[in-house]
C-alpha positions in Angstrom: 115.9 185.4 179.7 118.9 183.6 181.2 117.0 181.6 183.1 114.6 180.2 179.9 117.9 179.5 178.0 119.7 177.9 181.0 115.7 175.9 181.0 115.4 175.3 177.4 115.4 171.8 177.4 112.9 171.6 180.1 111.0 174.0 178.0 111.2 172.4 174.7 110.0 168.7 176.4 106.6 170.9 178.1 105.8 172.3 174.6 106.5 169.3 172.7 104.0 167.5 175.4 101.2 170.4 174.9 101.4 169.9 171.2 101.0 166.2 171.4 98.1 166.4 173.9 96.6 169.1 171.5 97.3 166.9 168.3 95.8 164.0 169.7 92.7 165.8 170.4 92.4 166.8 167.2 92.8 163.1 165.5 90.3 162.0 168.3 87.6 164.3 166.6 88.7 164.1 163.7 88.0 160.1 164.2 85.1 160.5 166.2 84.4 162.9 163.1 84.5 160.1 160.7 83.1 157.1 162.6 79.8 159.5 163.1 79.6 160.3 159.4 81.2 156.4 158.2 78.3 155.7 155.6 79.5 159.2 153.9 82.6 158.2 154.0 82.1 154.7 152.2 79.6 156.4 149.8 82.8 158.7 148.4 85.1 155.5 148.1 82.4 153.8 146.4 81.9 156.8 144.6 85.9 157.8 143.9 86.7 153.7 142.8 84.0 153.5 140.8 84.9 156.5 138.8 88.8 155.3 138.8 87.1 151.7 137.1 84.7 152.7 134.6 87.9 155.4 133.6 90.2 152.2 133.2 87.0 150.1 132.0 86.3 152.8 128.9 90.2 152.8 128.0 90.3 148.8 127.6 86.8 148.9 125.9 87.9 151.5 123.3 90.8 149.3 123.3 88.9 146.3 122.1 86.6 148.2 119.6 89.8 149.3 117.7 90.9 145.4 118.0 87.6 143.6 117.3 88.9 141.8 114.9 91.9 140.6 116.1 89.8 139.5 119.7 87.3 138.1 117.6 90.2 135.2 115.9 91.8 134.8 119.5 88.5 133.9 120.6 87.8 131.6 117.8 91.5 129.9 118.1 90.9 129.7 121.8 87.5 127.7 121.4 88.5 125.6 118.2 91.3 124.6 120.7 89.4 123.6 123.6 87.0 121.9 121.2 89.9 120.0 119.4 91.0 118.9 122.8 88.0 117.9 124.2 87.2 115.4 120.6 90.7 114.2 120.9 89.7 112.9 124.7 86.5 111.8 123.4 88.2 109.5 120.2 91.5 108.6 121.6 90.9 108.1 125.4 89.4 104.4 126.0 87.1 105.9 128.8 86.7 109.2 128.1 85.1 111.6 131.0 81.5 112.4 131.2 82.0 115.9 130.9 83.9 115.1 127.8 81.5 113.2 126.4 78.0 116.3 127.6 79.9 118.6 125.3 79.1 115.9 122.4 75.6 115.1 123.5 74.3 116.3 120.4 76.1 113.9 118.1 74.7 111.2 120.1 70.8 112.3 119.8 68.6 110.2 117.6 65.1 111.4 116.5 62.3 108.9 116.8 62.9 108.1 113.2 66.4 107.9 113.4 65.6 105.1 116.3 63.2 103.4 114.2 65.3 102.7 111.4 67.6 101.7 113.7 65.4 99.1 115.1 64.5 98.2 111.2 68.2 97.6 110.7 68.8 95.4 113.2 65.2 93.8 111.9 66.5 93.4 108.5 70.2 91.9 110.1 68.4 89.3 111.8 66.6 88.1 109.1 69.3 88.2 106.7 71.0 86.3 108.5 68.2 83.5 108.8 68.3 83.4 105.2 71.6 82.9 105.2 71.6 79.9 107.3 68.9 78.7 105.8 70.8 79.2 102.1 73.9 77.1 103.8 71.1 74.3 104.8 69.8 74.1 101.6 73.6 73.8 99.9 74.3 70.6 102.4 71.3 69.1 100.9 72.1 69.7 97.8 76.0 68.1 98.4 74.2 65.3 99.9 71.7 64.5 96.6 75.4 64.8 94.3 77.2 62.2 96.5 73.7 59.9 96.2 73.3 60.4 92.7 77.0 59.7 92.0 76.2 56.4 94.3 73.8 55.8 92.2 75.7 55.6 88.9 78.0 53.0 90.5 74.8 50.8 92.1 76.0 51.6 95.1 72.5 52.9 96.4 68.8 51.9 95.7 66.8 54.4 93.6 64.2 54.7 96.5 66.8 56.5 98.5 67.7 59.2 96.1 64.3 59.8 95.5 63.7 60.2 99.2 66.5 62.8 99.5 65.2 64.6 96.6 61.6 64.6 97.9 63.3 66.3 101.7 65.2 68.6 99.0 62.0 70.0 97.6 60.5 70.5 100.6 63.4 72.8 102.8 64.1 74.4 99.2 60.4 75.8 98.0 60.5 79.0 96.8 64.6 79.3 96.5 65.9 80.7 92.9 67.2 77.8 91.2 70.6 80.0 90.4 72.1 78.8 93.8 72.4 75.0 92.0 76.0 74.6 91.4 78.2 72.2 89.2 80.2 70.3 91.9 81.5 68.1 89.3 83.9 65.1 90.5 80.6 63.0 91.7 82.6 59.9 91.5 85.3 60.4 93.9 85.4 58.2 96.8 84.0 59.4 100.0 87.5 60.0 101.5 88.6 61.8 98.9 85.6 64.1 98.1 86.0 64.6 102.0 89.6 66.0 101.3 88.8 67.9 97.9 85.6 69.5 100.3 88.5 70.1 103.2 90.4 72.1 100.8 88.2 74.0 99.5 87.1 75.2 103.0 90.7 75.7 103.4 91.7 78.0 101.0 87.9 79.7 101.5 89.9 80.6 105.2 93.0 81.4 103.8 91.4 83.9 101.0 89.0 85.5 103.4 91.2 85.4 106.9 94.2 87.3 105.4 96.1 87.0 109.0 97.3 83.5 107.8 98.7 84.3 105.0 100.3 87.3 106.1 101.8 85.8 109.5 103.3 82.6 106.8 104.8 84.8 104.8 107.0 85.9 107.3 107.6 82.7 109.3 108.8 80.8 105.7 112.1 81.6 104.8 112.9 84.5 102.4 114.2 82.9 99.9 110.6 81.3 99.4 108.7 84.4 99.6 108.6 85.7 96.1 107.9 82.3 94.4 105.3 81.4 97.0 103.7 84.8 96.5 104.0 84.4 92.8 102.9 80.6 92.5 100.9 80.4 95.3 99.0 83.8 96.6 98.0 85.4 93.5 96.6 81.4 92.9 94.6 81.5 95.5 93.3 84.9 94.9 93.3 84.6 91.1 95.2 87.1 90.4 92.8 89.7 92.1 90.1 89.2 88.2 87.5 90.5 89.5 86.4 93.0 92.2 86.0 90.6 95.3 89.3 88.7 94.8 91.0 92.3 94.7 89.5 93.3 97.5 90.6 90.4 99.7 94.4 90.9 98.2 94.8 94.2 99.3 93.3 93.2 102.9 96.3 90.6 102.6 98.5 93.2 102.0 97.5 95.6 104.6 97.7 92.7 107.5 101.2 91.7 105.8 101.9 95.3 105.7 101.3 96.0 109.7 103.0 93.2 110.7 106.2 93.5 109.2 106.3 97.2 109.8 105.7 96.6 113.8 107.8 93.5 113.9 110.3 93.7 111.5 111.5 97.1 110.9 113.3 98.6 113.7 114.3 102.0 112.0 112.4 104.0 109.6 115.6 104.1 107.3 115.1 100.3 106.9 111.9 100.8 104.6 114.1 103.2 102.2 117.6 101.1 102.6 116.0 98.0 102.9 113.5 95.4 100.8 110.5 94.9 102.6 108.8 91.9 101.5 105.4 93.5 101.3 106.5 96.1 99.3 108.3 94.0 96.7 104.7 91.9 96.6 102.5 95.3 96.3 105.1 96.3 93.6 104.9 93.0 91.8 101.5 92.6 91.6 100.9 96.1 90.7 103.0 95.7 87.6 100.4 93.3 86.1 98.0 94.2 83.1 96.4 97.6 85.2 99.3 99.1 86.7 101.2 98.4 83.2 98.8 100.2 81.4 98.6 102.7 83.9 102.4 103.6 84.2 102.4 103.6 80.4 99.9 106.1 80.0 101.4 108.6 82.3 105.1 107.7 80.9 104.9 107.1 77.6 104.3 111.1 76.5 107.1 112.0 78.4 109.7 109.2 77.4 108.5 109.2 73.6 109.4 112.8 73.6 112.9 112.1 74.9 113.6 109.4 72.6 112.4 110.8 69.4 114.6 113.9 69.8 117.3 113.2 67.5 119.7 116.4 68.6 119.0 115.6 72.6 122.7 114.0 74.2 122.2 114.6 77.7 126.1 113.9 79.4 127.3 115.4 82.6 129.9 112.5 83.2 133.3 115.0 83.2 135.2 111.9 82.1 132.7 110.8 79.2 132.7 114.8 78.4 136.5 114.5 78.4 137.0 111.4 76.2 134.2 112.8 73.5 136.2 116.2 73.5 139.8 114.7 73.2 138.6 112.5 70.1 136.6 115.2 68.4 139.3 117.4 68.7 141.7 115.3 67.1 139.3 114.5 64.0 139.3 118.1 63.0 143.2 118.5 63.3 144.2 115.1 62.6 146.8 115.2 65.2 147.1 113.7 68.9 146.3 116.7 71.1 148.8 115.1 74.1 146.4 115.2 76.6 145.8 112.1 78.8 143.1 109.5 78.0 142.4 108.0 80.9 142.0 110.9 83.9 139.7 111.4 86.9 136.5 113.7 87.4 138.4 116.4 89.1 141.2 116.4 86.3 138.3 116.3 83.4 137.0 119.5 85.0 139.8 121.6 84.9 138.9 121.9 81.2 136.7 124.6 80.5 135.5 122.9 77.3 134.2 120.2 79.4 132.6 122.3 82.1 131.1 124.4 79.1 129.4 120.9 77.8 128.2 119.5 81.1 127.0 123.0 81.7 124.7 123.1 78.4 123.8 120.0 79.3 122.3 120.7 82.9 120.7 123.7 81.6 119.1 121.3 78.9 118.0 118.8 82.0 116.5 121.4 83.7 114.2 122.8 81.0 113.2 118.6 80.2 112.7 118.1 84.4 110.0 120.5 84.4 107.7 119.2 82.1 108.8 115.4 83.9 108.3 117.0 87.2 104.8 118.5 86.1 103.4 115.6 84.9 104.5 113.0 87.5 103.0 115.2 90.4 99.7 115.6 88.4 99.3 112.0 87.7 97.4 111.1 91.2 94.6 109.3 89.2 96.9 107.4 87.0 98.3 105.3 89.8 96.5 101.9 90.2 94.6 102.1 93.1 96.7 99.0 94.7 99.3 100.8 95.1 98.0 104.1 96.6 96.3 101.6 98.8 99.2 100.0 99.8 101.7 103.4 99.9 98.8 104.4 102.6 98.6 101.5 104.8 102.2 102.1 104.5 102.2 105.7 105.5 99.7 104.9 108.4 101.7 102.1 109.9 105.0 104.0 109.6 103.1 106.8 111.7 102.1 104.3 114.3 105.3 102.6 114.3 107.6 105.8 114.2 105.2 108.8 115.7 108.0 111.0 116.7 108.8 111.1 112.8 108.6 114.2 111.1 105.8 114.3 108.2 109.1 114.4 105.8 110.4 111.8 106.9 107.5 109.1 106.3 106.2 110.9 103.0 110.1 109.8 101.5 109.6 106.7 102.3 106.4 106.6 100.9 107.8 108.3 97.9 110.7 105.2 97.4 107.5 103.1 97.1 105.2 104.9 94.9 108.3 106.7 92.4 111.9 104.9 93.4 110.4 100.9 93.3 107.3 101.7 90.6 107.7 104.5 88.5 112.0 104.7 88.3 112.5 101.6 86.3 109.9 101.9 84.1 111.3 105.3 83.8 115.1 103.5 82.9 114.1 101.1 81.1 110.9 101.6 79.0 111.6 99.1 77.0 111.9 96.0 79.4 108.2 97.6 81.0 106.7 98.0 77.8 106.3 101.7 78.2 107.5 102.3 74.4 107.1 99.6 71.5 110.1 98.9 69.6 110.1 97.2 66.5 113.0 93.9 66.4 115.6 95.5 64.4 115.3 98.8 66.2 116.5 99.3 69.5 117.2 101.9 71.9 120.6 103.6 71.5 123.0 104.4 74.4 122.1 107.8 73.9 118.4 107.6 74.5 118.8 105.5 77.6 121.7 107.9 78.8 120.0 110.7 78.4 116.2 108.6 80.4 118.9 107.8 82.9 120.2 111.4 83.5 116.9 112.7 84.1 116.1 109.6 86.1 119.1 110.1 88.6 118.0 114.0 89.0 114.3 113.1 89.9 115.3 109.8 92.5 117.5 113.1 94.1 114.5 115.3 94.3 112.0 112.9 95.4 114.0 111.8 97.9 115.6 115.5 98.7 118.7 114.2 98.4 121.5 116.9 96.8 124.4 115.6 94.9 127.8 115.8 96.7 131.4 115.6 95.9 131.2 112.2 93.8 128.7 114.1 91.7 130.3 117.6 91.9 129.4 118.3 87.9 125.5 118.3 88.7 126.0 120.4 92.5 124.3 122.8 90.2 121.0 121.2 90.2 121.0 121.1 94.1 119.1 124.1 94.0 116.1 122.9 91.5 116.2 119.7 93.8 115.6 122.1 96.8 112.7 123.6 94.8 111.0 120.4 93.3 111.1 118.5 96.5 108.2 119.7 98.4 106.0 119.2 94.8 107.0 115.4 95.3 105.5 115.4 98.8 102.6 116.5 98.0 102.1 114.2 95.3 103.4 111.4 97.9 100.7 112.6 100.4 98.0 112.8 98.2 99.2 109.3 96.4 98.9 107.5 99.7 95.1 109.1 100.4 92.3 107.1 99.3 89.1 105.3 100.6 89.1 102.4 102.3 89.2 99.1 100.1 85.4 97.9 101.7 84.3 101.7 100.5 86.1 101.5 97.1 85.2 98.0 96.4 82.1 98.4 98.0 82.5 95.5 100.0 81.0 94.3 103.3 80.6 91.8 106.2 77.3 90.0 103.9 79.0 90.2 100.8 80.5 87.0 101.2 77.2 84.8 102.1 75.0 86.8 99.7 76.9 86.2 96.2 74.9 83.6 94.1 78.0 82.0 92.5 80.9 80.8 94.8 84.2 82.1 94.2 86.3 79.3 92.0 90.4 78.6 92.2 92.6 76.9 90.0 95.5 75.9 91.6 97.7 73.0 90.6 97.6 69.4 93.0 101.5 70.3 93.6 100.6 73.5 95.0 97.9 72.3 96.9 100.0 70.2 99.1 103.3 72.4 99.2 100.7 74.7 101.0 99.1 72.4 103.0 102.9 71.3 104.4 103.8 74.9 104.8 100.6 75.7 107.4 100.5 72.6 109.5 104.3 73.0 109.4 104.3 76.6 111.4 100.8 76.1 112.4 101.3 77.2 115.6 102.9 80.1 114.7 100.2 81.1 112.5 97.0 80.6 115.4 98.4 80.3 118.9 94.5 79.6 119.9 94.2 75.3 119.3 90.8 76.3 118.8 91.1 78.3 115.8 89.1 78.4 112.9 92.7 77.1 111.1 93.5 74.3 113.5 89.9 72.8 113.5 90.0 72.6 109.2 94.2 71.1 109.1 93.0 68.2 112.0 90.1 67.5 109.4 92.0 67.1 107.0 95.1 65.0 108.5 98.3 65.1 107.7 99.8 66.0 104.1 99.3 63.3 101.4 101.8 62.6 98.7 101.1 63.1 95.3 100.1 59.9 94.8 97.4 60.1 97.1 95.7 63.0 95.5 96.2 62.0 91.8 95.2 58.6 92.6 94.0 56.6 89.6 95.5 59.2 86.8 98.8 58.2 86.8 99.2 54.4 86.8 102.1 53.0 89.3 104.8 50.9 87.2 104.5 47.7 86.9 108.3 47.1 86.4 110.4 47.8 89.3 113.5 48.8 87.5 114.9 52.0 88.2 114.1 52.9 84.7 110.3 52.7 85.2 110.6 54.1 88.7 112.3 57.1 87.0 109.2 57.1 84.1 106.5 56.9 87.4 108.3 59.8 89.2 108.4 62.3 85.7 104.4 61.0 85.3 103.9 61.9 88.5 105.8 65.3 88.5 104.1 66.7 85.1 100.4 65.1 86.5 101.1 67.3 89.7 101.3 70.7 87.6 98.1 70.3 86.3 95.6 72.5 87.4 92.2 71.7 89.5 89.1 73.7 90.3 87.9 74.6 93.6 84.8 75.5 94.4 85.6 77.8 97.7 82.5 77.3 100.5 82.9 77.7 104.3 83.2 75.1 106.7 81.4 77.4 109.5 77.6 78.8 110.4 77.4 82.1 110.0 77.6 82.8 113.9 77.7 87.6 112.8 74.8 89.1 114.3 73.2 86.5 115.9 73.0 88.6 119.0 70.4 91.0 117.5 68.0 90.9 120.5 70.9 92.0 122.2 72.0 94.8 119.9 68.3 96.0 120.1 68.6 96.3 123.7 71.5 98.6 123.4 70.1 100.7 121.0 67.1 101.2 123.7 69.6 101.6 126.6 71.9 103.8 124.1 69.5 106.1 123.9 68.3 105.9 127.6 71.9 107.0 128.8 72.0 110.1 126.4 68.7 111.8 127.7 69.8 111.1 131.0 73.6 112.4 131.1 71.9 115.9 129.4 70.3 116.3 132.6 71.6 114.4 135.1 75.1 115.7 137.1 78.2 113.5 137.8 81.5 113.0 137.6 81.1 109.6 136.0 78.3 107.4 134.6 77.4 105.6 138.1 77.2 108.7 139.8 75.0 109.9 137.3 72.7 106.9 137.4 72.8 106.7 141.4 72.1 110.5 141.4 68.4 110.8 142.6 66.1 112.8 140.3 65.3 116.3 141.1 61.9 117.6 141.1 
């Protein structure tokens, strides 16, 4: 025994060895073990996994069936998504991908009918347009015969040559209705001036039709021009918007006039609210003619002849007014000075709780009248003329472009100082000066009544424009709250205001409207404003059509320089014989008052109709159009050469 324990080391490192050689034996079978039986093996992982899976598999399946619902909108959010981003490529991107545009295929398929009407279309196009030219032949001829028969009257022309004109007449116009014979009147001008009158009636045909001009002068005139020039001179030339066409092309000048200014002029969107753009002073202006009066009096006059015919009503929350009314009725009833101060500030007339009392019955007196005021503005939509709803959305839609990090708040008020601060608010002041209530001479409004219109007034410019009263008006911080509530009743209104169709849908208006209409559109417009406008374009010209061949530069080189006044009235007014400053003086006030009377135009076009004329063209596209879209359902690539170059598979 002592010599194992003296050997134990030795002994331990020879049994530590024997178990090792003996352990690795056994992990060699064992090993050798597995490898012989390795299909087994794999069969019971397979087997163990897959019952570890279908275990986790039935929890998140039971999982789902308790949440179908809620899978079923994730799903549905997830694909209107994708879908919303994939139409947004497809409209806003200028080329957008091919895959993009596979996922829309089915917009773009046209049945065999659909293609044949297509192909009638651009039939019916082409021939329309023949018509049209051959309509605008006829009409020269027909100038022609006036000038020869006017000739004629002044023996300036044999009879054999009017008759041969009227013989080629008859022959290009056979079969035409006889409505397109016109009155051109003036047959006896000479040929340079009939030239001219012609020159200006295709003038103001461009300017009428082409509102880019108009709306580019207005701008490059000075401002102090710009409301009598839009006045005197553009509701001329579009008399006054009398009839559905002439409306129609106004509003189109507005909406140019309207984008440009807003993209060149205003550089914050605080300017439109601060500020008086020109366009919408004009869109206000014109709106407050015969339809928009009878408009705003329809949806005001209920409300404002309830106000004023309410004897008891005395709406005041002025603290000082409240103050002075209080300190003279008090000393009525006690016939003695009450020793209080006359003259005192807001703050001081507050401290009184007879005052606060009053102002308070008065604001709970505003806030019952608001309501019904409130109500009834935001469900007028329909009342307001569709000029201005036009305009507030061109408005809106430009401000969006302009400014399109701005919140939808923050464009609808400035779409609300339009449509309520600029054209509903005055009216609202001052019924009376719009015409909103009839008052007989001897019977006008007392300083009550328009107190008490002004009060609620001031309260619904606040709401509109979510704007609460501060220290300066600390007697109505009360109202701050119904301001808070009302405000988001005004957007609404303002959005659904400035949302209407499009003036060619509304006015049913389109690109043959113009060269279809029997009777051509007539102007009157005085000789003075004739020429003022003719100096104003070939004055900024330049500005107006950058291209020297424009449509613009082509009529003004026709037409030469501005004349004078005497050029134009010619033989009407008579120069003086005398040369005294006397009869000079007579000449000039002849002159003047001949100049401000008014002439017709008879608008026409001084070019071919040159729209469409391509129509073999278009036809080929429509072939090729649909060409493309059976191909790109079945044909892969990445773009549309590759999918053209791609061979075809069998």
């Amino acid at each position: 025994m002592g010599y194992l324990q003296d050997q134990a080391p030795h002994v331990v490192k020879i049994q530590s060895k024997f178990k090792g050689r003996r352990q690795q034996k056994k992990y060699a079978e064992r090993l050798a073990y597995l490898k012989a039986n390795e299909a087994a093996v794999v069969t019971m992982q397979a087997y163990a996994r897959g019952a570890h899976d279908r275990r986790i598999m039935k929890i998140r399946k039971q999982f789902f069936n308790n949440n179908v619902a809620a899978v079923v909108r994730i799903q549905s959010h997830v694909r209107r998504w994708l879908a919303m981003r994939d139409y947004r490529k497809l409209i806003q991107a200028k080329k957008p991908p091919v895959n993009t545009l596979r996922k829309f295929l089915h917009l773009l398929e046209h049945s065999d009918q659909d293609f044949q009407e297509e192909m009638e279309v651009q039939r019916l196009k082409a021939k329309v347009v023949t018509e049209i030219r051959g309509n605008k032949e006829l009409e020269e001829n027909l100038n022609i015969m006036d000038i020869k028969i006017g000739l004629l009257v002044k023996n300036r022309l044999t009879l054999d040559d009017v008759v041969s004109q009227s013989k080629k007449l008859k022959k290009k116009g056979a079969g035409v209705d006889a409505l397109s014979a016109q009155n051109r009147g003036l047959k006896s001008l000479s040929k340079e001036n009939r030239a001219r009158l012609e020159g200006y009636q295709h003038l103001f045909y461009l300017l009428q039709t082409n509102p880019d001009y108009l709306a580019r002068l207005i701008f490059e005139m000075p401002q102090t021009r710009t409301t009598k020039f839009m006045e005197s001179v553009i509701l001329t030339i579009f008399n006054y918007a009398s009839n559905q066409r002439e409306e129609f092309l106004l509003m189109k000048l507005f909406e140019a006039a309207m984008k440009f200014e807003m993209m060149m002029k205003v550089d914050r969107l605080v300017d439109v609210i601060t500020g008086n753009p020109t366009v919408v002073k004009m869109a206000v202006h014109f709106n407050r003619g015969a339809q928009g009066q009878s408009s705003l009096r329809e949806l005001l006059l209920p409300l404002v002849r309830r106000v004023i015919d309410d004897k008891n009503l005395n709406i005041n929350t002025n603290p000082v007014d409240v103050y002075k009314m209080w300190i003279n009725r008090r000393e009525a009833e006690t016939g003695e000075s009450c020793n209080l101060p006359y003259e005192v500030s807001n703050d001081q007339a507050l401290d009184h709780k007879e005052v606060r009392d009053a102002i308070a019955t008065s604001i709970k007196v505003l806030k019952n009248i608001l309501e019904n005021f409130v109500k009834s503005i935001t469900e007028s939509v329909d009342k307001i003329p569709y000029g201005m709803r036009y305009v507030a959305m061109k408005l809106r839609q430009s401000l969006q472009q302009k400014f399109p990090e701005a919140t939808r708040e923050e464009i609808l008020k400035a779409v609300g100082n339009l449509i309520y601060y600029r054209f509903m608010n005055p009216a609202l002041v001052a019924p009376d000066a719009f015409d909103i209530v009839e008052l007989s001479v001897d019977k006008i409004m007392t300083p009550e009544q328009r107190r008490n219109l002004g009060s609620i007034a001031k309260v619904l410019q606040h709401a509109a424009a979510n704007k609460a009263f501060t220290a300066e008006n600390a007697a109505l911080a009360p109202l701050n709250s119904y301001i808070t509530e009302a405000h988001p009743k005004f957007l609404n209104f303002f959005h659904k205001a400035s949302t209407v169709d499009e003036a060619d849908v509304h006015y049913n208006q389109d690109q043959y409207a113009e060269v279809i209409t029997l009777t051509r559109p007539v102007i009157y417009i005085s000789v003075k404003e004739i020429v003022s406008t003719h100096e104003l374009l070939v004055t900024h010209a330049n500005e107006l059509a950058p291209d020297p061949n424009d449509q613009l530069h082509i009529i003004l080189k026709e037409l030469g320089p501005p004349p004078e006044l005497k050029d134009i009235l010619g033989d009407s007014v008579a120069p003086p014989v005398s040369t005294t400053q006397e009869a000079q003086d007579q000449f000039q006030e002849k002159l003047t008052e001949a100049s401000q009377q008014e002439v017709s135009l008879t608008l026409t076009s001084r070019f071919d109709v040159t729209e469409d004329d391509d129509t073999d063209m278009k036809t080929l596209f429509v072939r090729t159009k649909r060409m493309v879209v059976d191909v790109l359902s079945v044909q892969p690539g990445e773009n549309l050469k590759d999918v053209l170059a791609t061979a075809a598979s069998e």
